[in-house]
KEZANU-675466 format. One record per residue (C-alpha): residue number from 1; residue in three letters; z negated, y negated, x. Coordinates in steps of 0.001 Angstrom, whole numbers. Example, Ala and Ser with C-alpha at 12.3 -4.5 7.8 and 13.67 -1.06 7.14 Angstrom:
// residues 2
REC;nr;rest;c3;c2;c1
REC;1;ala;-7800;4500;12300
REC;2;ser;-7140;1060;13670
***
This chain:
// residues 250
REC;nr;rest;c3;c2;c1
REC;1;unk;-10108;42540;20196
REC;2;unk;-5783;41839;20375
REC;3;unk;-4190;42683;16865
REC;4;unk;-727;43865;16459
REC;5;unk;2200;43488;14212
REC;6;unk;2589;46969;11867
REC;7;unk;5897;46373;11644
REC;8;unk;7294;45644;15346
REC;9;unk;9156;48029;16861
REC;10;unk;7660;49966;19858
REC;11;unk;8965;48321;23441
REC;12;unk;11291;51465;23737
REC;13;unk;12935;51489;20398
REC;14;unk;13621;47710;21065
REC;15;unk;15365;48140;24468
REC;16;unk;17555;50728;23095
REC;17;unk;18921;48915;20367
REC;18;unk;19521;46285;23098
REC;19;unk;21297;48773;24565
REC;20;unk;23697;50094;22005
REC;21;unk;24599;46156;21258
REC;22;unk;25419;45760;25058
REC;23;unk;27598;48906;25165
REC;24;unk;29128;47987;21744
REC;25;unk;30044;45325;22875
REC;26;unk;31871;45437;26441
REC;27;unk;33545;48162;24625
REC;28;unk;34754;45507;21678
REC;29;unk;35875;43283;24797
REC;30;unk;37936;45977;26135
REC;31;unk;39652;47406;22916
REC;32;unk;40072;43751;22600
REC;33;unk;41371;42330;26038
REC;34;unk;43859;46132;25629
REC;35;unk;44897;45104;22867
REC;36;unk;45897;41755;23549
REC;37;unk;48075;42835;26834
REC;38;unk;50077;45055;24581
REC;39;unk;50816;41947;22333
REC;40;unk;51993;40403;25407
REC;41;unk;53951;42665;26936
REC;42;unk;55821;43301;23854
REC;43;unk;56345;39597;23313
REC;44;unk;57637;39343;26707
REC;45;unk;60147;42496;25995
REC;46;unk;61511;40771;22917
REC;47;unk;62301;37634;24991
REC;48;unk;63697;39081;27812
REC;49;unk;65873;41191;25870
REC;50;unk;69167;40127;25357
REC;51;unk;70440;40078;22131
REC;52;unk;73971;42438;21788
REC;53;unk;76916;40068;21717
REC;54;unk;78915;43008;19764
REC;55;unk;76318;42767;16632
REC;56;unk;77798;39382;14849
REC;57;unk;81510;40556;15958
REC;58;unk;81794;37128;16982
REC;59;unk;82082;37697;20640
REC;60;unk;83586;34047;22463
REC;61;unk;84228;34011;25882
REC;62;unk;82638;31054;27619
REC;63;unk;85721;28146;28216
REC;64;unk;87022;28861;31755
REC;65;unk;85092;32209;32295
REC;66;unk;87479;35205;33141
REC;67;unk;86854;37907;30328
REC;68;unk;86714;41005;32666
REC;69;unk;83638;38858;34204
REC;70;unk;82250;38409;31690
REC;71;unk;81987;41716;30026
REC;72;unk;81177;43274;33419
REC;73;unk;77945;41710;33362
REC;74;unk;76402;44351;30811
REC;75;unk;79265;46756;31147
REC;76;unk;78673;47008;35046
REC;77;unk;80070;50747;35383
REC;78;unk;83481;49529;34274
REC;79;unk;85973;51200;32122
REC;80;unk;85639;55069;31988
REC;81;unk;89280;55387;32262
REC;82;unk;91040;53406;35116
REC;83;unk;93023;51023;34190
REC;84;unk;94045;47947;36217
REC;85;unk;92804;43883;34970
REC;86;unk;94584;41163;35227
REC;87;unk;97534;42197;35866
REC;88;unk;100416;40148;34162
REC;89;unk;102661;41903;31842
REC;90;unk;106099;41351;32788
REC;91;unk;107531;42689;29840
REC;92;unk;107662;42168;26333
REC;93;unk;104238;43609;24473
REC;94;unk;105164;45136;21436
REC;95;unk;103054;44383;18494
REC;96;unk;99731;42401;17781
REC;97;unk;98811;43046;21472
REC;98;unk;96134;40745;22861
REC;99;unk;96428;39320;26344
REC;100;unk;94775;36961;28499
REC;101;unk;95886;33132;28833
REC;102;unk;98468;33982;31230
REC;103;unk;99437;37182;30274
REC;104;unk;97189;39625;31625
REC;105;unk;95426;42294;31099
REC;106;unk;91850;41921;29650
REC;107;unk;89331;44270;28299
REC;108;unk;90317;42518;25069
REC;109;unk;93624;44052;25438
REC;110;unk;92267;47683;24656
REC;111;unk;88755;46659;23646
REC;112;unk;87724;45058;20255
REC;113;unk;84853;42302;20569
REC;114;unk;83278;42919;17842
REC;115;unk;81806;46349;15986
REC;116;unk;82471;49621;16948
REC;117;unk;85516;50937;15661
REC;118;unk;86761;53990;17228
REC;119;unk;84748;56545;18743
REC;120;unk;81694;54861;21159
REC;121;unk;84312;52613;23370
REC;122;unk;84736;49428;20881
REC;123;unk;88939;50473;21016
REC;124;unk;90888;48247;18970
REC;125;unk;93135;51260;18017
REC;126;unk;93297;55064;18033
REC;127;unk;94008;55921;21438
REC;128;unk;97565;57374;20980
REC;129;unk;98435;54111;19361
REC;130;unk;96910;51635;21679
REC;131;unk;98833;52265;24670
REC;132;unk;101950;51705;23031
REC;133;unk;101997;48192;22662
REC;134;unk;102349;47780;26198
REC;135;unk;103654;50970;27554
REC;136;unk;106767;50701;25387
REC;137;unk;110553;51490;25965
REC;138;unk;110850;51691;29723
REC;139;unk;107299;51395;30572
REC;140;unk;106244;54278;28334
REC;141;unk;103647;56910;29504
REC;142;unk;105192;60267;30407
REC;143;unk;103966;62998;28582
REC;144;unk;101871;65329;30692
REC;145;unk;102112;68033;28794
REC;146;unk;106486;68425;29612
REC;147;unk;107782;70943;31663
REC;148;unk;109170;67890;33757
REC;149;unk;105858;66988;34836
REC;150;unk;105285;67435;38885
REC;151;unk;102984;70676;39315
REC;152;unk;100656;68370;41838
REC;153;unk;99829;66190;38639
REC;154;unk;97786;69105;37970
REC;155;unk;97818;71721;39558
REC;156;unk;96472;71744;43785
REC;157;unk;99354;72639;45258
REC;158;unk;103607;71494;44469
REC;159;unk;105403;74242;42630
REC;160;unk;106981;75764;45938
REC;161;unk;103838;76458;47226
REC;162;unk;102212;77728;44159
REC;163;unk;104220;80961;43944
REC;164;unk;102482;82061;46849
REC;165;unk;99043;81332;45884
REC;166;unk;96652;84136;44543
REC;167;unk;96150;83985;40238
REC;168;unk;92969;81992;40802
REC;169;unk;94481;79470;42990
REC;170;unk;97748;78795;41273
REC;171;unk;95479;77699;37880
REC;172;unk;93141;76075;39828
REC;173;unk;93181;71978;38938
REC;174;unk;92837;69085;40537
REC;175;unk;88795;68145;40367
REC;176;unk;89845;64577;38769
REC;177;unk;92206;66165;35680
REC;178;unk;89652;65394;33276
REC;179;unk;91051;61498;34162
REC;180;unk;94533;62035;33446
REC;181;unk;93433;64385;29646
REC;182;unk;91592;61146;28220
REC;183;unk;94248;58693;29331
REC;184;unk;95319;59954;25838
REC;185;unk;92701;61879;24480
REC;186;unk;89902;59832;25025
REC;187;unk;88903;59724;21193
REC;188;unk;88722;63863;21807
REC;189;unk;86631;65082;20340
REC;190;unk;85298;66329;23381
REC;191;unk;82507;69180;22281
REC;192;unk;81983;70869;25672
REC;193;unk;80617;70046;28869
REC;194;unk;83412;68875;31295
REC;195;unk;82652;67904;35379
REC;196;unk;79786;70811;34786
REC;197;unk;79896;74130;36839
REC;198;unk;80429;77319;35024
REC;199;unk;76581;79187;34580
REC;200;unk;77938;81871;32253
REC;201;unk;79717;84347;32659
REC;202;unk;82647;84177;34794
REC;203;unk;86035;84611;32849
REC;204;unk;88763;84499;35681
REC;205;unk;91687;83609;33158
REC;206;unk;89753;80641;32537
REC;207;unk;90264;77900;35587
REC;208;unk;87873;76112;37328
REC;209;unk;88479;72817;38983
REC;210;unk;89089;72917;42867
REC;211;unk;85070;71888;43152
REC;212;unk;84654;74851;40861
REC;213;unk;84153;72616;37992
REC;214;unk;85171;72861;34116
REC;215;unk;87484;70524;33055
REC;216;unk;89838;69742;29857
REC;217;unk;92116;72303;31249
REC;218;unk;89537;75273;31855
REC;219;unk;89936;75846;27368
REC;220;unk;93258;74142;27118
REC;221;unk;96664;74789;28707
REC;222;unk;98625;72274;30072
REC;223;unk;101821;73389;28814
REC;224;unk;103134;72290;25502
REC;225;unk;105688;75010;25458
REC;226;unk;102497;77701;25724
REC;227;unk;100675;76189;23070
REC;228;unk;100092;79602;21261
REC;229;unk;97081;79236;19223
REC;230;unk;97083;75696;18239
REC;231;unk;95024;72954;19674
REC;232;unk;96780;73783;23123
REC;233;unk;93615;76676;23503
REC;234;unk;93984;79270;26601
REC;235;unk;92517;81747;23948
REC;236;unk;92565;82223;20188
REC;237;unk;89151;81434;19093
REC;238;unk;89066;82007;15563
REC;239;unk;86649;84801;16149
REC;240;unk;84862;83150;18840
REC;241;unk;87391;85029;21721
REC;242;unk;87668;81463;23744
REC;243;unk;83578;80407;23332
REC;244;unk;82912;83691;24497
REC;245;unk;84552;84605;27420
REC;246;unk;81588;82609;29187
REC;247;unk;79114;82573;26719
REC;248;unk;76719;85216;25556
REC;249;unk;74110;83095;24423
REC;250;unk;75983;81924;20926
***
């Protein structure tokens, strides 16, 4: 006659607490093996990641190396407002104005290498200062805003031809304005849309761009002279009367 142990487990019990331990376990190996790629990825982020050269405000050129190169190689788009590099000055900067070995124009000439200082663009200066020390005397910028200015800087059409134009098309801009407005007012602040297409509603005494675009010019005149409301505003908006000639949803 066989005995048998009291205490073993019956054959079935036994193969299903193999069971659990198996499953237990591949799923340890995954969490663990998941885990473990995420720690590598990450590790490979933080290496390939450049550090900023703007944090220690230390920027240095490499010897030789033209600076426009080398800050194009992060800053690929370029300068948001076109301005030419390397050109030599052939006149006298006026003040502390930085220039390149031989006299040319850098992005160090506008740009500070270190922290941000004005507005998001690094400028070494407000904006209506920093063109000055090379745009100076003779060289100075023209004031867009004088009743000198050419129509065509602006406006589609020369001044002989805009007399004959309906009301929509003789305040209808040039689609690149916007350009031109932050020459100078770059540090803004801009707190509307611009190079967007009016959704609203339409307010015909407020012009589009000749893409039908809104620009600088679509809130604010162009005209110093018709500067009525302050700010250079088409509308007085102390009640909202400018915000809502296209908006209903404020």
């Amino acid at each position: 006659m066989r005995t048998t142990n009291a205490t073993a487990w019956p054959r079935s019990a036994q193969t299903g607490v193999q069971m659990q331990l198996t499953i237990r376990c591949r799923v340890l190996t995954v969490v663990m093996c998941s885990a473990l790629a995420v720690l590598l990825a990450v590790s490979g982020a933080q290496q390939d990641k450049s550090p900023d050269p703007h944090a220690t405000g230390k920027i240095v050129v490499p010897v030789g190396a033209s600076e426009v190169t080398y800050c194009t190689g992060c800053h690929r788009n370029g300068c948001p407002v076109a301005h030419p590099e390397l050109v030599k000055l052939t006149w006298q900067a006026a003040g502390r104005t930085v220039l390149g070995t031989s006299g040319e124009v850098t992005c160090g000439t506008c740009h500070a290498r270190g922290f941000k200082h004005r507005s998001d663009a690094f400028l070494a200066r407000d904006q209506k200062g920093l063109c000055n020390g090379c745009h100076n005397g003779a060289h100075s910028i023209s004031n867009m805003h004088s009743s000198t200015t050419a129509c065509e800087s602006c406006h589609i059409k020369p001044q002989v031809q805009l007399a004959h134009l309906t009301p929509v098309e003789t305040k209808m801009m040039r689609s690149d304005i916007n350009a031109d407005c932050i020459k100078c007012h770059y540090d803004g602040p801009i707190t509307h849309p611009i190079n967007v297409p009016n959704n609203k509603k339409k307010a015909p005494d407020l012009p589009l761009s000749a893409n039908g675009e809104i620009t600088c010019v679509t809130c604010h005149v162009g005209h110093s002279q018709q500067d009525k409301f302050g700010n250079m505003l088409r509308k007085d908006n102390r009640r909202g009367g400018l915000c809502n000639s296209c908006h209903d949803d404020l």
